[in-house]
Structures are given as structure tokens and as C-alpha cells.
ZAMARGU-4260 file (C-alpha; in steps of 0.2 Angstrom, whole numbers, plus 5000, padded with zeros to 4 digits):
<rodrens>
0) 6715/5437/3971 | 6731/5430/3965 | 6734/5422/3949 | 6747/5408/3956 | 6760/5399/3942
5) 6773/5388/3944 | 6786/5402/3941 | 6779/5407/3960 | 6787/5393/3967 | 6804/5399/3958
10) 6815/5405/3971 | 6808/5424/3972 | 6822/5439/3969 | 6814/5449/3982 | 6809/5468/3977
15) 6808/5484/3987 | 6790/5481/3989 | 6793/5465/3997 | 6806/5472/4010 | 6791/5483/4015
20) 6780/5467/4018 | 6794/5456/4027 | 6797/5470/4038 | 6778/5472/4043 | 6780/5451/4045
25) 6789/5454/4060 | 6779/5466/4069 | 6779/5454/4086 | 6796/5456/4094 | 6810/5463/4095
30) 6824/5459/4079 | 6835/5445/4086 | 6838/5440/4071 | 6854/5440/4060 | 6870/5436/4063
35) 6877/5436/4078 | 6891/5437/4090 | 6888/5428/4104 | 6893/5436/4122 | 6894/5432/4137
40) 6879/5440/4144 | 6869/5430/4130 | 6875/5412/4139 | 6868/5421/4153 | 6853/5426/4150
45) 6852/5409/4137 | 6857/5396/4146 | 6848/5384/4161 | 6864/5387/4173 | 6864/5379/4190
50) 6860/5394/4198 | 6844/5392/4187 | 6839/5374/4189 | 6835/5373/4206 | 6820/5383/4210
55) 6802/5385/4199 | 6794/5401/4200 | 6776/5399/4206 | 6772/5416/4204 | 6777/5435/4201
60) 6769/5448/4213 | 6774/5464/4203 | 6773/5481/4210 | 6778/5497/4199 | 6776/5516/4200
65) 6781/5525/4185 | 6787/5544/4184 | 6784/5550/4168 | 6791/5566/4169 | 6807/5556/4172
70) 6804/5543/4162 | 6809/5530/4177 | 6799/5516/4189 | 6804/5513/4208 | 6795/5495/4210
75) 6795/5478/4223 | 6794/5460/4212 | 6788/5445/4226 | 6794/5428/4217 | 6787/5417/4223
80) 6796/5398/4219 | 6797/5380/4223 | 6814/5372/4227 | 6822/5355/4220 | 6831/5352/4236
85) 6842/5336/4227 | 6850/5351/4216 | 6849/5365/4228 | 6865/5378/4227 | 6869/5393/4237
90) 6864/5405/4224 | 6851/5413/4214 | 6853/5420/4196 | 6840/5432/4194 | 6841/5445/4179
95) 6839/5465/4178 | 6843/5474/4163 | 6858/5487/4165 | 6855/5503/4171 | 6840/5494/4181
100) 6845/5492/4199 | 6845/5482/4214 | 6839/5492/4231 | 6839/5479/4240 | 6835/5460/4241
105) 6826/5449/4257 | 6826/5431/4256 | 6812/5424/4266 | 6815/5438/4282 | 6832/5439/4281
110) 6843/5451/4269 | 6852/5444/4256 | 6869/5448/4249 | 6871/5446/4230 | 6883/5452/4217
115) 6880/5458/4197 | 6888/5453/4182 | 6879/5463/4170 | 6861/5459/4165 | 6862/5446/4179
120) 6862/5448/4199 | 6869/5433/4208 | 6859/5432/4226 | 6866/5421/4240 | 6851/5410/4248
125) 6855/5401/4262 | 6848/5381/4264 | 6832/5384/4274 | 6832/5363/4279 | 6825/5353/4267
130) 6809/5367/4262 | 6802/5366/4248 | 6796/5384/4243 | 6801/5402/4248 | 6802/5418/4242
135) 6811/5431/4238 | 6807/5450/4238 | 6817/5462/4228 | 6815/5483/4227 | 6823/5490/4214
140) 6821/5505/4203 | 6830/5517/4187 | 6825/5522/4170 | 6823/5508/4161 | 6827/5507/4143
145) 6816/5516/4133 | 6810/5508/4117 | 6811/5521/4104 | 6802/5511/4087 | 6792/5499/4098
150) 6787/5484/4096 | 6802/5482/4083 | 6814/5488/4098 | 6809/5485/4117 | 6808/5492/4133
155) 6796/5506/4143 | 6784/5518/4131 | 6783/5535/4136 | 6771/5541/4123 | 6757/5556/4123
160) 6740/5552/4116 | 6734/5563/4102 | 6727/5575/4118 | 6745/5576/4125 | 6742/5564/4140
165) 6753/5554/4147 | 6752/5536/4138 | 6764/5522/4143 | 6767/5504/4141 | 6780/5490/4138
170) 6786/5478/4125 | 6798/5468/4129 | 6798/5450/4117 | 6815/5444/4113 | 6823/5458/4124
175) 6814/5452/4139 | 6805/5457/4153 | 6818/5459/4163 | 6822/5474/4155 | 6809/5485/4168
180) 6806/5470/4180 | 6818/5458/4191 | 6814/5439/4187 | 6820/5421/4180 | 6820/5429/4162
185) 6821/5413/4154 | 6804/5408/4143 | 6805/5390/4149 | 6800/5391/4166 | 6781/5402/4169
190) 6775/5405/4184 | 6765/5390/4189 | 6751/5400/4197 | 6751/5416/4186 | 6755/5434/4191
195) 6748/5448/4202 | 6752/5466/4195 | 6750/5481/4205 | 6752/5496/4194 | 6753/5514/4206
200) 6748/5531/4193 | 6740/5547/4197 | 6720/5545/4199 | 6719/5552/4182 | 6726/5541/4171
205) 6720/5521/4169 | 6730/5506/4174 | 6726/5491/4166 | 6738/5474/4166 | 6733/5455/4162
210) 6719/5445/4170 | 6706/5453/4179 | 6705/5468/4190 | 6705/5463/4206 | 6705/5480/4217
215) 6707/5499/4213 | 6712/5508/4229 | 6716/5528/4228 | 6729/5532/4241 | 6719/5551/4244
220) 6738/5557/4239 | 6731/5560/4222 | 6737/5543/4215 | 6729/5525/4214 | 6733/5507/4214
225) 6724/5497/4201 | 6729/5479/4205 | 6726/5464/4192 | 6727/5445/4194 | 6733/5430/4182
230) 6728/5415/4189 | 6736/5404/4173 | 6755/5404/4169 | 6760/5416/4158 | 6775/5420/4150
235) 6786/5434/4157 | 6787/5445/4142 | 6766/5447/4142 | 6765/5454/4160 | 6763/5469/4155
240) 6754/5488/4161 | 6746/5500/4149 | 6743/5517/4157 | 6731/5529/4149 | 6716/5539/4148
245) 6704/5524/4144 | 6687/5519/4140 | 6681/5502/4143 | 6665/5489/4139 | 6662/5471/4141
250) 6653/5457/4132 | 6652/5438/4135 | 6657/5426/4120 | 6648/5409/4123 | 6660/5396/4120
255) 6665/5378/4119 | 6670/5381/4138 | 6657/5391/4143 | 6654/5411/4145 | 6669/5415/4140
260) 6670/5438/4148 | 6678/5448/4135 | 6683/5466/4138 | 6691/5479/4126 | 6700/5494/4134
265) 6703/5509/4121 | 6708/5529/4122 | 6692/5539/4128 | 6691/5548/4112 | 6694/5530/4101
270) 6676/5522/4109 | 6665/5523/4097 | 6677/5516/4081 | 6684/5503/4093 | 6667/5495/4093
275) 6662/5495/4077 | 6681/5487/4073 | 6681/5475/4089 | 6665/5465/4082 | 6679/5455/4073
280) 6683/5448/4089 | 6669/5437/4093 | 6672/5430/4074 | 6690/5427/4077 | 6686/5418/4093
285) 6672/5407/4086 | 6685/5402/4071 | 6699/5398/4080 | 6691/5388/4095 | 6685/5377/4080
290) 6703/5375/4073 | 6712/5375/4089 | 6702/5371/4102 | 6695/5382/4117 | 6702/5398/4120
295) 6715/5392/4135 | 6714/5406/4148 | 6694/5407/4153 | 6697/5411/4170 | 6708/5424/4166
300) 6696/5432/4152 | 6701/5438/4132 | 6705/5459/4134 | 6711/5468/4120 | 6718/5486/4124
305) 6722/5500/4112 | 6744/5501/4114 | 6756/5515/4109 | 6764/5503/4097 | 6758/5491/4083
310) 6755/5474/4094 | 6760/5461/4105 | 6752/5445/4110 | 6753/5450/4131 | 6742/5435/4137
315) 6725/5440/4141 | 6728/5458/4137 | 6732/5457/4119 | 6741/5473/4112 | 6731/5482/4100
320) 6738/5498/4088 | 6732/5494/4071 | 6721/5511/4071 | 6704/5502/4071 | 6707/5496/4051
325) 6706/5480/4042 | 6725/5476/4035 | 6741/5478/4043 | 6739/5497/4043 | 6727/5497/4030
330) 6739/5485/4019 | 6737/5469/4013 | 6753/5460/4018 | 6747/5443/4007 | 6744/5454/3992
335) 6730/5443/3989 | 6715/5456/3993 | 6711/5444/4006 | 6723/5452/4019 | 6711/5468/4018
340) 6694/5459/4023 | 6700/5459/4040 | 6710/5465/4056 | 6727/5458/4055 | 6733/5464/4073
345) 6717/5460/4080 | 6717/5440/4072 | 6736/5437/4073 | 6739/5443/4090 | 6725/5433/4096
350) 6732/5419/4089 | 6746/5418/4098 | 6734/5415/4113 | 6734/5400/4108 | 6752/5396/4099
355) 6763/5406/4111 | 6752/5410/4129 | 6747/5392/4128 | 6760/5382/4120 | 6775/5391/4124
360) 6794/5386/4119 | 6810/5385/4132 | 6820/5392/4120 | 6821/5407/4109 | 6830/5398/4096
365) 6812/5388/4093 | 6801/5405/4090 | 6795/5397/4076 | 6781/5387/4086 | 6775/5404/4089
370) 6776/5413/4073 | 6774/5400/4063 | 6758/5393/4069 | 6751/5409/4074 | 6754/5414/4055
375) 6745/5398/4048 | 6732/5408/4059 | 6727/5421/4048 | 6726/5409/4035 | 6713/5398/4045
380) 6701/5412/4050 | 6701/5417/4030 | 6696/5398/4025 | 6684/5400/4039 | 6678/5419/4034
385) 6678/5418/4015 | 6680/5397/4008 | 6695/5388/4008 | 6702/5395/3991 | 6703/5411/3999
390) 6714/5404/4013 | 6725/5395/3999 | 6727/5412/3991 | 6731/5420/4006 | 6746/5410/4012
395) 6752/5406/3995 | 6752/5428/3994 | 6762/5427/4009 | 6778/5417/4000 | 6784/5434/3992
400) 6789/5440/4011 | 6801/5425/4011 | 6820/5426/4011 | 6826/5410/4014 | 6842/5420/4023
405) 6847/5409/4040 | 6838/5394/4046 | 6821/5398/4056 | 6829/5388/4070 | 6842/5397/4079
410) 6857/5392/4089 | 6852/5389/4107 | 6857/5392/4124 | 6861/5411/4119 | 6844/5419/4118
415) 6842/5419/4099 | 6828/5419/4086 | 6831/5411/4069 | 6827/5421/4052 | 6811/5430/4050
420) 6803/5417/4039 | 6797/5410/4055 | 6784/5419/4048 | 6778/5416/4029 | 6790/5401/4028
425) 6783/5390/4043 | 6767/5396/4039 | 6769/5389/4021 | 6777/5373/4029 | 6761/5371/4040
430) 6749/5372/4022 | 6761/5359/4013 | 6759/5348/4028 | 6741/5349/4028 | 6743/5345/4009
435) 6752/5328/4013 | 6739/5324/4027 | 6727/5327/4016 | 6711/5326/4027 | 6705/5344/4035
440) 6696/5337/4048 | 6714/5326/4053 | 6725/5342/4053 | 6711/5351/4063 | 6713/5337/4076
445) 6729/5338/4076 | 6729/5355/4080 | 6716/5355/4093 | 6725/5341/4101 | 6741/5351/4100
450) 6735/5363/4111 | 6725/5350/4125 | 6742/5342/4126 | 6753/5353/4127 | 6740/5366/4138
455) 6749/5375/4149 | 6766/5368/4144 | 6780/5376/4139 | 6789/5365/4124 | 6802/5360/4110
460) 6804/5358/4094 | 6808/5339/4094 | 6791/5339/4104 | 6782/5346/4091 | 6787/5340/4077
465) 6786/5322/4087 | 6769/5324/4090 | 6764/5330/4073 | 6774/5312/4064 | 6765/5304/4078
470) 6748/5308/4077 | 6746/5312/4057 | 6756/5293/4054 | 6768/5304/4041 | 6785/5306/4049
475) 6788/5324/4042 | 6806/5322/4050 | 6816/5326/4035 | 6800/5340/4031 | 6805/5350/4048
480) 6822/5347/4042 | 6823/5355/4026 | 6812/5370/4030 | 6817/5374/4047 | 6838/5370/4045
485) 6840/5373/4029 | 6839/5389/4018 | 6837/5381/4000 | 6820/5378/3994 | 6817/5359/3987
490) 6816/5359/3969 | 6808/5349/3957 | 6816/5346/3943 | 6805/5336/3929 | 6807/5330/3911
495) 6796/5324/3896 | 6799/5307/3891 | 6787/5304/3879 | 6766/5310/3875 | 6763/5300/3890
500) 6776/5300/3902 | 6789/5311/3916 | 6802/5309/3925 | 6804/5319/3940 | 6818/5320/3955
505) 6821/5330/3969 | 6837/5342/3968 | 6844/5358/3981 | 6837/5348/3996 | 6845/5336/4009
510) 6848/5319/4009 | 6834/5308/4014 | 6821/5322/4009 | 6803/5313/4007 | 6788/5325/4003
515) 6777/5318/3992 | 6768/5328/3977 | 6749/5333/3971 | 6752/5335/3952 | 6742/5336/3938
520) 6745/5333/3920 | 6727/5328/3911 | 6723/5321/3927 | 6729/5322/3946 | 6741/5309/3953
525) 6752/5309/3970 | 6770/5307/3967 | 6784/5302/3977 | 6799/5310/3972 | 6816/5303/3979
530) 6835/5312/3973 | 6834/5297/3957 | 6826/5299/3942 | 6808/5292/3942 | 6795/5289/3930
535) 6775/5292/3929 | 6764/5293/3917 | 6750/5307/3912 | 6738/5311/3901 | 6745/5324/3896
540) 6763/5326/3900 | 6765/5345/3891 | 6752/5353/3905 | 6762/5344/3921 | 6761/5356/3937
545) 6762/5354/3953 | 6747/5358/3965 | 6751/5377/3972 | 6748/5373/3988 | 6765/5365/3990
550) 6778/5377/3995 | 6794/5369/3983 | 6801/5376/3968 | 6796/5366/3949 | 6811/5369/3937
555) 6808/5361/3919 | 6824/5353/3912 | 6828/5345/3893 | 6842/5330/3891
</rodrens>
């Protein structure tokens, strides 16, 4: 545990440690963040253009064959997609990464002409009347880029196993997934009606992809389709294949929806650790249905598959490379002793089942819905593993990975994500928010009615934060502002006045900022601090803190 005192909440100098822990913080995609020069393939692939806005994608039919001697794929994507005839242009903007390429393109049953600027092929599509879907079938193939240090950099994994067999996959967050697969690579429009993912290897190896398996069919050529269905939308960066030499078993987890099937896909010679290390799952699942509600993709099931790289929150098929050990690699990332007593990949990447899969942001520049919440997770499932002082200790651990560098909320239109504090930083707004609410069984409403109203959905930020002012009565406005803006951390500065009085004001914060105070001082109060000086009054002014669980700094300062 972690003795916490108000010099925590000081503005941390950050050692090397630290930078050891903040890099592990941001496992889940690809670094975006930074500084950056915007381009003009970034408004490209960023921005909801006129050649995006007038077709929906129901749904991807995906077909791939990878050569892994060459280390390149020859596939067919199907999109499937309704059309908003009142907006209707003459073109398509559909997006391949360079040096992917286009074979050949048929709109409907007729071939289509199209140009490429980049990232981004611009398809000609003839008015069909006044239809209201279509589809579009596209053949492409190359060598994909290859991620080298996956997740932390993307593309297709060409790894061995610790037998030297073949053993591949993708990762693709933030870089997207049209970096191995043509489609509308932007996170605000899923399909409607989910994904169909046809994954063509030799007979040897194991082809597994999101949802359920709906056929294996061997070609008598010596390779095999392994075909897989997602009935749910999903976002593009999840659908994703894991080829190896795998072992499988099921269970059912009975849930607040009913019998929900869970199935856990590891290495052959990984079985027997896999399921002694995957009983956390059931526990995971029971805990964050309580906070969160019911796990949103029954008819798809809950998988988790043993990746070549750390992890990834692929919907339905969660990414799974923590080496079957409790930590993030055996490390506690909180420092708390807490972050040992359980699998981090396996808690935090399901929890982006539901802050993520579920609720999904249009933008980039609004990761933080994921991160953020997903790391308020790992606190939840210790609060409901260990007591609720063990959850407090966990996330207040979690403050020294902080670096308060850039705002959490990036520029958008350009495909950006803010700072790395989307991680500890939001997570720690989350706990000062449930401070202020002030009634668990409130905040776990809240949540849970996050989640039932945004199912499905993908969202903003101004939609979050909306929801949250209206349904907690609080309006956190100038909360969201502060933390997610802003870089500096609110201080409290404070004063003795006399053996039973303080004064107290906010400093280093924006105008307007509102977030009222747990203190204590002899006895505990709740204090409204404003940017003028005000005064209340203790028993015992000379013991004065502020409640820990509050993520601002407390400075002490004489007149």
C-alpha cells in the first residue's frame, strides 16, 4: 500500500522509474501523441469529407490470405453500405495504406474507375436511381506495413512461436485498419450489422478472428478457410485475425443477460497455465457487469486469444500477451501492491469491451472516453476484489505516471490523440468526480446508464460530459475543462487565520473553475473554493488536508 500525503498532490518531478511506468500506461495503441505537423494525408484520413458523408457502412465481408514467407496478403473486402441519396456525390473515398494496393474495384456489377491520393483511393460510383444501398467489392493485395514493436507501433505481425512456427496477427489502433484492409477508416461510422472475416492459411496452422466461427472449410490444396461472424458493430481497428498453432476450451459465465459463451484461444504448449491464469476472467466479467452493466456483445460471445504482442481491446477477441502473470508483465504499474493481485491485460483490455467496443468515439482526438474510463476500470475491479481502500490506493498510485504534457483532448479532424494522461489523468478525474457525487450506488448508475444509452453508439465528448452534468445534477463543465484542456493541475492554496479558522482559494486553474473540497481539520467539512479568498472554520486548523481522493495540488502559504 501507499502511504499518500499532501506533498502527493504536488505537481510530481517525474523520475526514470516513472517513465518506465507511463510508457507501460500506454500499451493499447499506436503513439499518436506529441506534437504534430499536420498533413494533408492526416485531413484525409481525419476529416468527414463529402466523399465520406453520403454512404453508412452496414458491414465488412473480409477476405485475406497471408504468405508468410513473403510477409504479404492478396485479399477481397465486400462493403456493404446504405446510401443518403439527399447528399449523394459521384465519389467514394475509401482508404488503403501505402504500399497496399488496389487490383481492382466493382461497384454493384460494373467496374469502377478510381484514383489515389496517398493513403486514400477515390472511387467513381455512378447514381443507381434513387437506391438506398449497394455494394462495393475491392481485391487488393502487398506487403503491408509490418509492426516491428507491436502494439506500440502497428501493422501485420510476422512472429515465430517459441517452436519456430509461424504466428501472425495485426494491431492496428490509431494507425488504422486500413493499414492491411480497404475501408471507410474513420472510428465514427461501424458497421451497422458487424463483419464477416474469412481468414485462408495452411491446414496447419489456426485461424481465429471476432465473433463466432461460423465454418472451417479445407480446400484439399493443403490450406483451409476458417470463416467468422460479428453480428454487432464493431470498430474497424478490432476486426482482426490471429494465426497460430492453437489450443482452445469453452465455458458459459451466467450473466445479467443470460448464458453469456466464453472461449479462450492459447499457443498448444501454453494450455494448461492459460487456465489456471484465465479464472480471472469470470471475476472480471461478474465485477464489471455490476459497475457497468451487461457485457454488450452476448450474441457475439467474450474470447480471449494468446497475441504475439502485449494487447489490444479487438472486440470480442480480446488481445492477450501478458505471459499468463498477474501485473503488467509481472509489474505493478500503480506501485500500490495492489496492481500485482491481478491480470492487468486481461482486466484492462476487457474493459474496453465496454468503454470502447461499446461506446466508441467519432474522433481520435476524444480517446480519452476510451482510456480514461477503461483505466477507472482497473481501479473498479480492485474496489470490487479487495474493499474500496484498496481501489483508492490503486488509482491514487497511478498519479506518478502523470505528465501533465499537452491536453488529453486533441485537435480534430486530423486523426490525433491527445497526451498519454488519457490514461492515469482521466482515470483520476473519474475518482474526483465520484468524490463530488458522493453516492457509489449514483456514480454506478451513472455508469451503467452510460453504457445502455450510449449501446452500440459511437459518441463525443460534449455527449459525455453532457450526460454525466445531466444525470449526477453537478455540472462538471469547468471539471472536463480543466483536466482535459488544460495542462496545469488546480492548486489549493490555504492559510491559517487564526486556532480556528482558514482561508483557502483556488490558483493555476481556469476561470470559472468550481470543484468543491472534502477537507478535514479536527473534523470533516466540504468546501467550495472560488479564485477569492475564503474563510472556514476547523477545529483544528494546524492538521488541515484535503481528502486524497481528490486529484489537485494543496500548497500552504503564510501573509
Amino acid at each position: 500500500m501507499v502511504n499518500i500525503t499532501r506533498k502527493t498532490f504536488c505537481k510530481p518531478v517525474v523520475p526514470a522509474i516513472a517513465i518506465l511506468i507511463m510508457a507501460g500506461s500506454l500499451l493499447q495503441a499506436q503513439p499518436l501523441h506529441g506534437p504534430h505537423s499536420f498533413t494533408h494525408q492526416d485531413t484525409l484520413r481525419g476529416t468527414l469529407s463529402e466523399q465520406r458523408n453520403w454512404w453508412d457502412v452496414q458491414q465488412y465481408d473480409i477476405s485475406v490470405t497471408p504468405d508468410y514467407a513473403t510477409k504479404t496478403i492478396m485479399g477481397k473486402t465486400i462493403i456493404r453500405y446504405s446510401i443518403n441519396v439527399h447528399t449523394h456525390t459521384d465519389t467514394m473515398q475509401i482508404d488503403l495504406q501505402e504500399p497496399m494496393v488496389i487490383d481492382s474495384i466493382l461497384a454493384g456489377t460494373v467496374k469502377a474507375t478510381y484514383t489515389r491520393d496517398g493513403n486514400a483511393f477515390f472511387v467513381v460510383i455512378p447514381r443507381q436511381g434513387n437506391a438506398t444501398s449497394a455494394a462495393l467489392t475491392i481485391w487488393y493485395h502487398g506487403k503491408p506495413r509490418e509492426a516491428i514493436r507491436p502494439p506500440w507501433d502497428g501493422g501485420w505481425i510476422w512472429k515465430k512461436d517459441e517452436k519456430g512456427r509461424p504466428w501472425m496477427s495485426v494491431a492496428c489502433q490509431g494507425l488504422g485498419a486500413s493499414v492491411w484492409y480497404p475501408c471507410k477508416d474513420h472510428q465514427s461510422d461501424e458497421p451497422d450489422h458487424g463483419a464477416v472475416l474469412n481468414i485462408t492459411v495452411p491446414d496447419s496452422l489456426t485461424a481465429i478472428g471476432n465473433g463466432r466461427l461460423k465454418e472451417k472449410k479445407a480446400h484439399g490444396n493443403g490450406t483451409t478457410t476458417w470463416s467468422w461472424v460479428v453480428v454487432n458493430p464493431i470498430n474497424n481497428y478490432d476486426i482482426i485475425p490471429y494465426i497460430g498453432h492453437y489450443a482452445n476450451w469453452q465455458e458459459t459465465f451466467s450473466g445479467e443477460k443470460g448464458k453469456l459463451s466464453c472461449s479462450y484461444w492459447v499457443l498448444d504448449y501454453n494450455l494448461a497455465k492459460a487456465k489456471e491464469q484465465f479464472k480471472q476472467a469470470p471475476l472480471m466479467l461478474k465485477c464489471f457487469e455490476y459497475w457497468f452493466g451487461p457485457y454488450p456483445f452476448y450474441e457475439d460471445g467474450y474470447k480471449l486469444v494468446e497475441s504475439p504482442h502485449l494487447g489490444m481491446e479487438h472486440q470480442s477477441a480480446v488481445a492477450y500477451g501478458n505471459k499468463f502473470q498477474n501485473g503488467y508483465l509481472g509489474r505493478d504499474l500503480s506501485a500500490s501492491g495492489w496492481g500485482l493481485k491481478w491480470d492487468f491485460i486481461l482486466v484492462h483490455e476487457s474493459g474496453h469491451e465496454w468503454f470502447g467496443n461499446n461506446i466508441t468515439t467519432k474522433d481520435l482526438a476524444d480517446m480519452w472516453v476510451h482510456e480514461g474510463f477503461t483505466n477507472y476500470s482497473e481501479t473498479l475491479f480492485t474496489e470490487c476484489q479487495y474493499g474500496k481502500k484498496a481501489g483508492q490506493d490503486y488509482v491514487i498510485g497511478t498519479r506518478k505516471g502523470i505528465k501533465n504534457d499537452i491536453p488529453i483532448v486533441a485537435p480534430y479532424g486530423v486523426n490525433q490523440e491527445g497526451s498519454g494522461d488519457m490514461y492515469p489523468k482521466a482515470g483520476n478525474l473519474l475518482h474526483t468526480i465520484r468524490q463530488v457525487i458522493n453516492d457509489d450506488e449514483k456514480f454506478r448508475q451513472l455508469l451503467r446508464g452510460l453504457n445502455k444509452t450510449f449501446y452500440h453508439k459511437t459518441v463525443s465528448t460534449q455527449e459525455i460530459e453532457g450526460y454525466i452534468n445531466i444525470e449526477s445534477h453537478i455540472n462538471f463543465s469547468k471539471v472536463f475543462d480543466q483536466y482535459l484542456r488544460h495542462t496545469n493541475i488546480p492548486v489549493l492554496e490555504y492559510k491559517v487565520v487564526n486556532d480556528k479558522t482558514i482561508s483557502f482559494r483556488w490558483t493555476s486553474c481556469i476561470d470559472g473553475f468550481n470543484l468543491p473540497l472534502k477537507i478535514s481539520g479536527g473534523e470533516e467539512k466540504w468546501i467550495r473554493p472560488t479564485q477569492a479568498w475564503q474563510n472556514v472554520a476547523l477545529l483544528n486548523p494546524a492538521a488541515f488536508e484535503v481528502d486524497r481522493n481528490f486529484y489537485v495540488n494543496v500548497k500552504k502559504v503564510t501573509e
